[in-house]
C-alpha positions, 0 to 999 in steps of 0.5 A, spaced: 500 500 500 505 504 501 509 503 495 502 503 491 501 511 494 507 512 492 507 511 485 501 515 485 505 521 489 509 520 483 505 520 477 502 525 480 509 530 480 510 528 474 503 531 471 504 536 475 511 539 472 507 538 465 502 543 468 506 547 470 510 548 464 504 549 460 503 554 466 509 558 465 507 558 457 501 561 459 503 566 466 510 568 461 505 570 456 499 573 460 505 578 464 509 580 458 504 580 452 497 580 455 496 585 461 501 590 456 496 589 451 490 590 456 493 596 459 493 600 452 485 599 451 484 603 457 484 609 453 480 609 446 480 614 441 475 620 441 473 618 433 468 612 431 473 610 425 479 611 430 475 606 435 473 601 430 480 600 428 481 599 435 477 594 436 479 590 430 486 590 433 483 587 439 479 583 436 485 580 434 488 579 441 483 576 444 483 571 439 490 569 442 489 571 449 482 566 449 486 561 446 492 562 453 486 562 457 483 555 455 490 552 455 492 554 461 484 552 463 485 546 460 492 545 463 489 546 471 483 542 469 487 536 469 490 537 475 482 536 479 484 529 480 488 532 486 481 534 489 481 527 492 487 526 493 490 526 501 497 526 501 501 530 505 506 531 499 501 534 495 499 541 499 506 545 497 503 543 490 495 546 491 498 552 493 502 553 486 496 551 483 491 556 486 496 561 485 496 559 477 488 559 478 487 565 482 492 569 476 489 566 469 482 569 472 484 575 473 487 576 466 480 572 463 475 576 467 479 583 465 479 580 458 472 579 458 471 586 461 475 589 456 471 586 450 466 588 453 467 595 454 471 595 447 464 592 444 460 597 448 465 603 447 464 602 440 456 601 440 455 608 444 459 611 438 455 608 433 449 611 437 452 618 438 453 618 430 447 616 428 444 622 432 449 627 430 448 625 423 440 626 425 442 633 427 445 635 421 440 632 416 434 636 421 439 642 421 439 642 413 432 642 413 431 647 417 435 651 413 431 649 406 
């Protein structure tokens, strides 16, 4: 039995230092790329054609920052087997986890603020637009 706990012990290091490998791929791009790219869509620009060109960059890059977030989510859901698991060993492991958690759903909650912000951004424009050009036209017929 014990040498049956320890070959689980181990098997599950081994899995956990392919998740962490797949973690650092992912926290290494999420620091260095993605909160970076997040920081510049703070401030969006006062024009809709300006602001739709913004959008279209983003749009991009959350094409890429989705596809992190899934592989580092994908990479954490293998290691719910850990759940059931009592060992004393694998504790200094669950805290690396829950660190790596905790840091992909900050990034993926601000990515989906963003997004939404952006496309609400972007709606609100549109909106103005349309007014403002509802104005003009009512101002020319005025003037007719």
């Amino acid at each position: 039995m014990l040498s049956n706990k320890r070959i689980q012990e181990l098997e599950l290091v081994m899995e956990f230092e392919k998740v962490e490998e797949c973690f650092k791929e992912v926290s290494n791009w999420i620091e260095n790329v993605g909160r970076k790219r997040l920081k510049e869509t703070v401030n969006l620009d006062d024009s809709l054609e300006m602001l739709l060109q913004a959008q279209k960059q983003f749009k991009e890059f959350d094409l890429v920052a989705s596809e992190y977030c899934k592989r580092g989510q994908e990479a954490l859901k293998k290691m719910n087997q850990w759940e059931d698991l009592s060992f004393v060993d694998v504790h200094s492991y669950r805290i690396k986890l829950q660190t790596y958690e905790d840091e992909l759903e900050d990034f993926c909650t601000q990515l989906d603020e963003t997004r939404h912000r952006v496309c609400e951004t972007v709606r609100l424009y549109e909106f103005f637009d349309k007014v403002r050009q509802g104005i003009c036209c009512t101002e020319e017929g005025v003037k007719v």
